[in-house]
KOLVEX-444458 format. One line per field, with one value per residue (C-alpha): residue in one letter; residue number from 1; x, y, z negated. Coordinates in steps of 0.02 Angstrom, whole numbers, always signed. Layout:
BEGIN
guro	c(A, ...);
lumlo	c(NUM, ...);
px	c(X, ...);
py	c(Y, ...);
pz	c(Z, ...);
END
This chain:
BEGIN
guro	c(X, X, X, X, X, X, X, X, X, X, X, X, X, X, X, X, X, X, X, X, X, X, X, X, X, X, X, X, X, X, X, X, X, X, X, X, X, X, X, X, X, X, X, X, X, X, X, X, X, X, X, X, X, X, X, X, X, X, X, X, X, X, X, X, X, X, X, X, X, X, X, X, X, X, X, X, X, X, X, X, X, X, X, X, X, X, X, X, X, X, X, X, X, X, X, X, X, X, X, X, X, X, X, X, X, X, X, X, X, X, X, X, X, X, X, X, X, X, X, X, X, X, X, X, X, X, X, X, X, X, X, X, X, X, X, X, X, X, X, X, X, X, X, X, X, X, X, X, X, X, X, X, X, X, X, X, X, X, X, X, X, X, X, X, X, X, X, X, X, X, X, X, X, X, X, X, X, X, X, X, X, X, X, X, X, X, X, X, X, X, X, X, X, X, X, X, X, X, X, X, X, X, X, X, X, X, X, X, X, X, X, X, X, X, X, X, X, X, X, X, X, X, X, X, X, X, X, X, X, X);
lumlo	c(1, 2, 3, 4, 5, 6, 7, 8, 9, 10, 11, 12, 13, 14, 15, 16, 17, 18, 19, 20, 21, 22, 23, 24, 25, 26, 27, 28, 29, 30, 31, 32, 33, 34, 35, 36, 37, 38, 39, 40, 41, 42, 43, 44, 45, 46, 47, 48, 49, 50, 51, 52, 53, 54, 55, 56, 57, 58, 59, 60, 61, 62, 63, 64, 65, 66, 67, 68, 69, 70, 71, 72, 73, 74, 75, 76, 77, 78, 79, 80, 81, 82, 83, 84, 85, 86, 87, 88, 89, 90, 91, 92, 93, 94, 95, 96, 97, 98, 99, 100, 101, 102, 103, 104, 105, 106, 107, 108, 109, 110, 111, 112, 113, 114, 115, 116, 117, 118, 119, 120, 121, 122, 123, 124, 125, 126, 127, 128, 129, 130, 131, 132, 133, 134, 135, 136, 137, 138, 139, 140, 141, 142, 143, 144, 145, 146, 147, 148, 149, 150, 151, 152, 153, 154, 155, 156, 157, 158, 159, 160, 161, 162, 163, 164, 165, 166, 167, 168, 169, 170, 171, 172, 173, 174, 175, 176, 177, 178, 179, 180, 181, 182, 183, 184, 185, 186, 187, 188, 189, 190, 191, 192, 193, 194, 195, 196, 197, 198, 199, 200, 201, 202, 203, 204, 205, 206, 207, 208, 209, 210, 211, 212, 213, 214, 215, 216, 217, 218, 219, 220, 221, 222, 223, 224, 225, 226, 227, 228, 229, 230);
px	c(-2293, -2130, -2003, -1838, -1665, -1551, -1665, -1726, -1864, -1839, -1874, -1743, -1608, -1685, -1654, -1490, -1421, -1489, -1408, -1238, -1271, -1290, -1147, -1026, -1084, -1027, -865, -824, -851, -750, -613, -611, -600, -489, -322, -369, -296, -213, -230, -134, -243, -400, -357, -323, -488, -576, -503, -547, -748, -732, -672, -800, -708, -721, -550, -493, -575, -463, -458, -425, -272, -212, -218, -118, +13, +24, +34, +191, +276, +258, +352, +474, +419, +539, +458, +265, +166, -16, -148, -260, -172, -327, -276, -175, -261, -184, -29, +15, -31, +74, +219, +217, +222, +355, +541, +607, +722, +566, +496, +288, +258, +82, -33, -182, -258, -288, -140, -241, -278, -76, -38, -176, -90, +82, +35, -39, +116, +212, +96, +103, +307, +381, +528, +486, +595, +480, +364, +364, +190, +157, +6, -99, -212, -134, -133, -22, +117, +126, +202, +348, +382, +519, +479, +492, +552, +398, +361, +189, +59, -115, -253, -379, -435, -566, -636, -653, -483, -438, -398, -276, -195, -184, -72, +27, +55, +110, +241, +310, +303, +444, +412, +340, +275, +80, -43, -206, -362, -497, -670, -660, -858, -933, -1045, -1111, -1157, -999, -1079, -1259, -1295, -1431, -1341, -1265, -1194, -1015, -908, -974, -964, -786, -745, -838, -705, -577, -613, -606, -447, -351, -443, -405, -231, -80, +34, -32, -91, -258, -338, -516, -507, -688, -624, -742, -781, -687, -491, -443, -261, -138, +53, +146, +214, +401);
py	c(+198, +184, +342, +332, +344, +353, +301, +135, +109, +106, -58, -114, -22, -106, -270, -228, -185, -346, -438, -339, -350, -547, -551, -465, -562, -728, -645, -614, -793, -853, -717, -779, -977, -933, -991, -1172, -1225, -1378, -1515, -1405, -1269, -1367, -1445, -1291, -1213, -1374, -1354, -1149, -1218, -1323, -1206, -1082, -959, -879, -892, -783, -830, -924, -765, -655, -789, -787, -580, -606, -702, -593, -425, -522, -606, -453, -347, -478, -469, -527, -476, -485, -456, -571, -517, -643, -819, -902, -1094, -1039, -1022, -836, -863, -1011, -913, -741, -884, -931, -752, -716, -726, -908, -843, -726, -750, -716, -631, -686, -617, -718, -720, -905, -1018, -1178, -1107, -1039, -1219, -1274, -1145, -1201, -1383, -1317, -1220, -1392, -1476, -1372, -1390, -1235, -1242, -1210, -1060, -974, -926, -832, -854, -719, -758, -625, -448, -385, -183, -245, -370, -212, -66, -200, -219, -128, +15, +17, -162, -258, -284, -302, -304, -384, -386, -481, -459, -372, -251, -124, -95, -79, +133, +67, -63, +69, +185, +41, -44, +121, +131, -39, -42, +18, +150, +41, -72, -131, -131, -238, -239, -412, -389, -206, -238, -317, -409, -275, -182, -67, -1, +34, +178, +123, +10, +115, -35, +12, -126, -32, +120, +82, +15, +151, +282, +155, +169, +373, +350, +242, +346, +529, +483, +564, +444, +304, +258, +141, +27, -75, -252, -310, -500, -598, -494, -338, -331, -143, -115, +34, +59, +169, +315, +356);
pz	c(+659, +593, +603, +708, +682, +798, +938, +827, +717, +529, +544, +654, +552, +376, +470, +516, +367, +287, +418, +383, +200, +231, +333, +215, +83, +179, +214, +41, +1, +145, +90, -106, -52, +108, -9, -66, -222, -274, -406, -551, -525, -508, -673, -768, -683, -749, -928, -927, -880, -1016, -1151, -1100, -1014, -836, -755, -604, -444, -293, -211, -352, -399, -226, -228, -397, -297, -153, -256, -366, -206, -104, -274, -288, -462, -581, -758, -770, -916, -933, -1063, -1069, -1048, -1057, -970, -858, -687, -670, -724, -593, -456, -537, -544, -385, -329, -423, -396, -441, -586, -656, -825, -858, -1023, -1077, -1240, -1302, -1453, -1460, -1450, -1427, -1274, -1242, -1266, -1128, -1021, -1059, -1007, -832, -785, -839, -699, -585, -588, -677, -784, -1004, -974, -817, -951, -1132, -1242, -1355, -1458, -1535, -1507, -1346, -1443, -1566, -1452, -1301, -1403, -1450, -1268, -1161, -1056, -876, -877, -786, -603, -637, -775, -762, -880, -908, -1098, -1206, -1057, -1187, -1230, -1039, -1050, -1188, -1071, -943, -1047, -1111, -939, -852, -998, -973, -772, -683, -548, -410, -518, -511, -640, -604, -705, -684, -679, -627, -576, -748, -635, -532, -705, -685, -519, -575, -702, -764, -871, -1005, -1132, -1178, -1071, -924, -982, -1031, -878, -766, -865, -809, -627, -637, -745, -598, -456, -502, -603, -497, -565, -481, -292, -338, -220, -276, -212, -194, -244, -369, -500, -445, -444, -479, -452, -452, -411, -523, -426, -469);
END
């Protein structure tokens, strides 16, 4: 006979969470396709598919755009420029006269990107494409002169982008870190490979810092994200 809790069977509240877990699960997938995307982005998506990389989900875009609009972000830093699927949604948050730094270490793909945000209607000048290792173009950038920073590059260099973004934010400023979750590996211990591990370090870096006020945005693949206290 099974045990109670709470006045219900152990069986009831197994079924219950499954039904919660269910239902959760179909809210998150509502939440990440709630922003639909037009035909630049779908394009750009298309092209980031084709070259074998994972762009940011819709909902992970449309947090991207939110967090810049709601800064009234001026200068934002990119690392990872990939085709450009980020970077038109952190331009249309952004302020009409802002300008989008973004690092890659493959200009073929900087000039996919630089053809998207053509498409999707932004001026030559909205943008600056910095190719190479994102460790070597950050220390050459200005402190405390971006609105936001976001990174989505090697996942094992993301304690370095920490220290480097919270020296070029301004205080206020937002740092945001893709794939916070490494596919669910970054939550489970039993997977000790050294992305995870990096990125489980990460998450107690941002959590317990006192310069920053973090907040873990369960989009996609996990969108950590911090503002820089002043």
């Amino acid at each position: 006979m099974p045990h109670t809790v709470n006045g219900q069977s152990s069986g009831t509240v197994g079924y219950e969470e499954r039904a919660i877990t269910g239902n959760r699960q179909a809210s998150w997938a509502f939440a990440d396709a709630f922003v639909a995307e037009d035909d630049a982005l779908i394009r750009a998506r298309a092209r980031s598919h084709a070259s074998g990389l994972r762009p940011v989900s819709p909902g992970t875009g449309a947090a991207l755009r939110l967090l810049a609009a709601a800064g009234n972000a001026k200068y934002v830093v990119e690392i990872g420029t990939g085709t450009g699927v980020s970077g038109i949604h952190l331009l249309r948050g952004m302020r009409p006269d802002g300008v989008l730094t973004t690092v890659d270490t493959e200009p073929d793909r900087q000039q996919l990107a630089r053809g998207a945000y053509r498409e999707a209607g932004f001026a030559a000048n909205r943008s600056r494409f910095i190719p190479g290792a994102a460790l070597d173009v950050l220390p050459r950038l200005t402190d405390g002169a971006y609105d936001l920073v976001f990174c989505d590059g090697d996942r094992l260099e993301y304690l370095d982008y920490l220290d480097e973004s919270l020296r070029l934010l301004r205080p206020g400023g937002v740092v945001c870190f893709e794939g916070a979750f490494a596919q669910g590996r970054a939550l489970d211990a039993a997977h000790q490979d050294p992305e995870s591990l990096t990125l489980r370090e990460l998450l107690r870096a941002v959590r317990d810092s006192p310069r920053v006020a973090p907040v873990l945005l369960p989009t996609d693949d996990g969108l950590l994200c911090a503002v820089r206290r002043p």
